[in-house]
FIMI-903523 format. One record per residue (C-alpha): y, x, z. Coordinates in steps of 0.05 Angstrom, whole numbers, plus 5000, padded with zeros to 4 digits. Last residue first. Example, Ala and Ser with C-alpha at 12.3 -4.5 7.8 and 13.67 -1.06 7.14 Angstrom:
2
497952735143/491052465156/
END
This chain:
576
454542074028/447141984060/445041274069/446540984138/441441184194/446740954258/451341404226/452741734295/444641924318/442941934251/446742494223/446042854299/437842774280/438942984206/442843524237/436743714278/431643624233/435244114176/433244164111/434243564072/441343404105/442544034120/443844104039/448443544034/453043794086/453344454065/449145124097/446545344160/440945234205/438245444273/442745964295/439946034366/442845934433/438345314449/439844964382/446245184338/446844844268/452045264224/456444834168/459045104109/465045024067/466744514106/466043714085/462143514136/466243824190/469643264226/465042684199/458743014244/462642884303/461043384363/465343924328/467544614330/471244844271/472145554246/477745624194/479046294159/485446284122/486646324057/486045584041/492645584087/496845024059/491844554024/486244664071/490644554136/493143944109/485943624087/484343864158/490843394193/489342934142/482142834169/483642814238/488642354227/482741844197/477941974242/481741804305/484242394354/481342524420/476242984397/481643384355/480444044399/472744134401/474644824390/478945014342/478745704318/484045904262/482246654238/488747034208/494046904252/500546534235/502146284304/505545584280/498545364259/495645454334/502345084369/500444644317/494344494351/495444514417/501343934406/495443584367/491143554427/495943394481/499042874433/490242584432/490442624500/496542234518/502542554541/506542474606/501242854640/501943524598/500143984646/506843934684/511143464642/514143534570/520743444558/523043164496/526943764454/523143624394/524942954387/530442774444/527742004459/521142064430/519741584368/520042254319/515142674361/509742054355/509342094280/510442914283/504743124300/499843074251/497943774263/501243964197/508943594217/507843994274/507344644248/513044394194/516744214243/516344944288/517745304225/523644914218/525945004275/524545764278/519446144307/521546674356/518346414403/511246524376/505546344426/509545834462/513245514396/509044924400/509744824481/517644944472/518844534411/515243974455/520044194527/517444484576/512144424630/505544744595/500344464555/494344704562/489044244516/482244364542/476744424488/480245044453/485845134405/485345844390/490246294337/486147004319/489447584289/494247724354/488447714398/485548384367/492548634358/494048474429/487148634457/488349414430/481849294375/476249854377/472849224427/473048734365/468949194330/472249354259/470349004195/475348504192/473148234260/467148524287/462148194345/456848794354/450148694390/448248584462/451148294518/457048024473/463848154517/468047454541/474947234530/473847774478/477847354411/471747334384/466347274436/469146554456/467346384391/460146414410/461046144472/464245484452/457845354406/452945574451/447845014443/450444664510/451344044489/447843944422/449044424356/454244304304/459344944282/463744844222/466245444180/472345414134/471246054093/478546364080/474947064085/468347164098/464046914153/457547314165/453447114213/446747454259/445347124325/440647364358/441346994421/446246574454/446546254519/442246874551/439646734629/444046664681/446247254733/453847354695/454446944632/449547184581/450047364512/445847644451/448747794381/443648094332/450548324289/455947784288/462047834234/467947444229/472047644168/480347374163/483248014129/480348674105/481949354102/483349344173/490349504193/492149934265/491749794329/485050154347/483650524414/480249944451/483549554516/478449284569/475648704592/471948734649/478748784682/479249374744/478549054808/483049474850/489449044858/484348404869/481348724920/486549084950/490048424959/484148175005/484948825046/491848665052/490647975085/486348215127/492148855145/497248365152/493047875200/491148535243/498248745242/500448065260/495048125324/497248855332/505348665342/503348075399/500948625433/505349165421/510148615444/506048445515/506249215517/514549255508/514648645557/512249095603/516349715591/522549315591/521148915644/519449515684/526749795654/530449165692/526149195751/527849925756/535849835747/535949255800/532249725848/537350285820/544049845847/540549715912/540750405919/535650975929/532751445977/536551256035/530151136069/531150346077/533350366000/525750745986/522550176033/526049555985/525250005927/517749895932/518049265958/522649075903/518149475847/511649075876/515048375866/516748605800/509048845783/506248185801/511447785758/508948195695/502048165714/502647435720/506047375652/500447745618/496347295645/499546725633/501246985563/493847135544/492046395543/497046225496/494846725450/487346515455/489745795443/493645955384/487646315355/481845835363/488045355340/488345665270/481545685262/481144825276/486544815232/483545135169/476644735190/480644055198/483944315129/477444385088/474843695122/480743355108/481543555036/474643295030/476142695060/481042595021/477642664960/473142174982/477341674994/480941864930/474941744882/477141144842/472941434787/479041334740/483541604806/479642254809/479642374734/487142324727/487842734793/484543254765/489543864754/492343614834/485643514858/482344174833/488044564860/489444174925/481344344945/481645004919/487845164959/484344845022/478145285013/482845935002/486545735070/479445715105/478246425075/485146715097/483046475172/476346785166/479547435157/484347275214/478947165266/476247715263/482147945300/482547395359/476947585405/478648425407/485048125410/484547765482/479948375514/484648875486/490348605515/488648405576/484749115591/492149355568/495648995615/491149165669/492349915653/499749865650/501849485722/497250005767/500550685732/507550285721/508150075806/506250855818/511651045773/516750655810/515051275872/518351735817/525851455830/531651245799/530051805730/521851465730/525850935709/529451255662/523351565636/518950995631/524250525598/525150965537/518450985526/516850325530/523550175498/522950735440/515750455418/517349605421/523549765386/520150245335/514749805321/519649225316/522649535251/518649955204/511949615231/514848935232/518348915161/511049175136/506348695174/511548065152/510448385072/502348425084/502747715113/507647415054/502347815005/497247345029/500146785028/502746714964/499647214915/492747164959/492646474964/493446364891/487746774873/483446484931/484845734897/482745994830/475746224854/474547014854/468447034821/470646544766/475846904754/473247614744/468047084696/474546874649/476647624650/482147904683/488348034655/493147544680/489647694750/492148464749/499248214734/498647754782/497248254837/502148764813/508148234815/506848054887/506248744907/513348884876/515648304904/512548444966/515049084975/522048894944/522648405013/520448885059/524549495047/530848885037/527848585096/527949285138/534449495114/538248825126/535148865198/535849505216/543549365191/543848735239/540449155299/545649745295/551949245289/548548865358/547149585393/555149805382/557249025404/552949175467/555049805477/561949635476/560748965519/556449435564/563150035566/568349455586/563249175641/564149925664/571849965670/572649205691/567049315745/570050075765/576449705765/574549155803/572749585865/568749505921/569949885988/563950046026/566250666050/567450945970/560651225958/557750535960/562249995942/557249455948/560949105884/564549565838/560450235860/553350035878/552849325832/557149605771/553950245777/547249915779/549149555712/551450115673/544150435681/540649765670/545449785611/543550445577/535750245554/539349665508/543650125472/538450595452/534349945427/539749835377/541250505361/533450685347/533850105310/538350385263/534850945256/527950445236/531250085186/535550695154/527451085133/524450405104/530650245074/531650965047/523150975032/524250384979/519850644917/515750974978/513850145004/509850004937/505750664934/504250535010/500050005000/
END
């Protein structure tokens, strides 16, 4: 963590001196107080005589001190939130930037409710541990220290009263947070659980209310954040059971310093000006421990939290930059040598699949749920690696390709629309901003878009809510697909992504795409036999296998398991 704090080491260096002043400060009135009290008051050393000069004179010096300590503890604290504040921005920053580029299965692992928890709350904990360390450690450090040798300055016999008071504070202390630190870890994890709970409810509250499910959702939710609270108050109740104590201890050890100083006054050791003094500094030093305390059970929480930060910062992505980013020879080929995949610990989806698709070939891809059609596409633009064999794009291996020329040649409109909160022009134009208007038009005018654009209050510049609720499916779905045409890439992939359309849009919105980029290669994922029958070929996926291939017509005669899809949605109408 320390690479992120050393960008800021003045603030971390000017919090802690100026804290020194503050605390400084602090340990010099008990002193200025027991002159007040022997001197201006009792009038000891003058035949009993009190003067108000001596308590205007030093009362003067505390309110300058005071003011002097104040100024130092405002700039310690500037310094230490701006140290603390860049840290975790900077933190904050590296952790996303490390999840934008993990893989779909790094993901997975991780669960996109921990992810979030970690870049909210988690890096708030490591930033709190930070501004505490460079500024509260050093008050609790120089005021327990401070406060041992002034005191020890009135008298040594006050010693005595620290050597009994400190060890029984610390046996409280460690006992209490030995309980309460493994706590913390668990503490993050319950927080992850809620996050997952909110995250999946919130992105599927559509769902959730169609299956009239919010009872149980609820209840969910309620169990997750029973168990959340239920941690949180192991803690809280720990801590408040540890202040008693500590307080007791605390209270114990003043009554001792008064008897103590009580017999050392009798002797003519001391005044009742230093008794005052002592009690002052034992609170001090006490409370100092009681802070250390309270200090180590953040630190603990920070340092959790960290260590859940350092997993994400450290987890290199599966997916990995090549050395090419240059020009292949070619333009728009999908190749697939003996291509074998698995997601992570399950058995291969896909397997030996050899394919050739040459340029400007519109491809269609059939094959029953779970066939492998979304993962073998998926293998294109390397949202996941083949297992075995080669995936090439224009001749080159798609991991030679730099992922942003690689991902740069391919435009996806997958199963789930994303749509993001802007405005329309905004969601089309998202992977090419710099697209102009009329670009962006005729993009949409393509998609089919543009017949429920027009009717919208603004047009293009209609806002669009978060995830796209204030559009129906099939807008979702043409929105994501222009936002595919406007990119200009040389392999269009759409992925089940005009199942919410009707057949007759969908079919002008391909008749379009034909007509004004035949040189492109299309590859069309389909459950509907009428959205690729008219491809230029059409591949027939069965249990991770390439089963068949060819046109429409032909499948027809040769292939039992299109003729069975044919059937299955014609309803065994004549062949056409």
């Amino acid at each position: 963590m320390w690479k992120y704090l050393k960008k800021y080491w003045v603030y971390a260096l000017l919090a802690p001196l100026f804290m020194i002043g503050e605390a400084g400060m602090d340990l010099l009135q008990p002193a200025l107080m027991a002159t007040i009290v022997d001197e201006g008051v009792l009038g000891i050393g003058h035949g009993g005589v009190g003067s108000m000069d001596i308590i205007l004179k030093t009362g003067a010096q505390m309110v300058a001190l005071i003011a002097l300590g104040g100024l130092c503890g405002v700039l310690s604290g500037v310094f230490s939130n701006l140290a603390a504040q860049n840290f975790g921005n900077d933190m904050r920053k590296d952790a996303f930037r490390h999840i934008i580029h993990f893989s779909f299965s790094q993901t997975d692992r991780f669960t996109t409710g921990s992810l979030i928890t970690r870049v909210t709350n988690d890096v708030t904990q490591v930033q709190s541990m930070v501004q505490m360390v460079i500024r509260g450690f050093v008050r609790t450090i120089i005021l327990f220290a401070g406060g041992i040798y002034f005191m020890l300055r009135l008298d040594l016999s006050f010693g005595v009263v620290v050597l009994c008071a400190m060890p029984m504070i610390l046996l409280v202390l460690i006992y209490f947070l030995s309980k309460i630190t493994p706590r913390f870890t668990i503490l993050q994890e319950k927080l992850d659980k809620v996050n997952n709970v909110m995250q999946e409810n919130v992105t599927g509250s559509r769902v959730v209310k169609a299956y009239v499910q919010e009872d149980y959702e609820k209840k969910r939710f309620g169990k997750a954040n029973d168990e959340l609270v239920g941690t949180q108050m192991g803690i809280l109740l720990l801590l408040n059971y540890m202040s008693p104590v500590m307080n007791i201890i605390l209270n114990l050890s003043v009554i001792a310093v008064i008897w103590v100083g009580q017999i050392r006054v009798g002797d003519g050791a001391i005044t009742p000006g230093s008794v005052m003094a002592a009690i002052t500094y034992l609170s001090q030093i006490l409370n100092a421990l009681m802070r250390l305390g309270m200090m180590y059970q953040n630190i603990s929480r920070g340092a959790a939290s960290a260590r859940r930060l350092r997993e994400v910062i450290d987890t290199e992505p599966e997916i990995r930059d090549g050395s090419f980013d240059g020009e292949p020879q070619i333009h728009g080929q999908v190749e697939f040598r003996n291509v074998t995949f698995a997601y992570p610990e399950r058995d291969p989806i896909l397997s030996g699949i050899d394919l050739v698709i040459p340029p400007g070939e519109t491809v269609g891809i059939l094959g029953m749920t779970g066939s492998g059609k979304t993962s073998l596409v998926n293998l294109i633009p390397r949202f996941y690696d083949a297992t075995e064999g080669t995936v090439l794009l224009d001749g080159v291996d798609v991991k030679e390709y730099t992922l942003a020329n690689l991902r740069g040649r391919i435009a996806c409109s997958l199963q789930k629309s994303e749509i993001f909160q802007d405005t329309i022009a905004g969601n089309i134009s998202w992977g090419r901003p710099e697209a102009s208007e009329e670009e962006i038009c005729h993009a949409a005018q393509i998609a089919q878009a543009t017949e429920f654009i027009d009717i919208k209050e603004h047009g293009m510049a209609e806002p669009v809510a978060q995830s796209g609720h204030s559009l129906s499916g099939g807008q979702k779905q043409r929105l994501a697909i222009a936002r595919a045409v406007l990119k200009d890439a040389e392999v269009l992939i759409f992925d089940d992504t005009t199942s919410a359309l009707d057949l007759k849009t969908e079919a002008r919105l391909y008749e379009a795409l034909q007509k004004e980029y035949p040189e492109k290669t299309k590859i069309i994922i389909a459950q509907r036999i009428a959205s690729v029958k008219n491809a230029d070929r059409i591949l027939v996926l069965e249990d991770g296998h390439l089963a068949a291939q060819g046109r429409h017509e032909d499948l027809l005669q040769t292939s039992r398991i299109y003729k069975e899809i044919y059937d299955s949605q014609m309803g065994g109408e004549s062949h056409g």
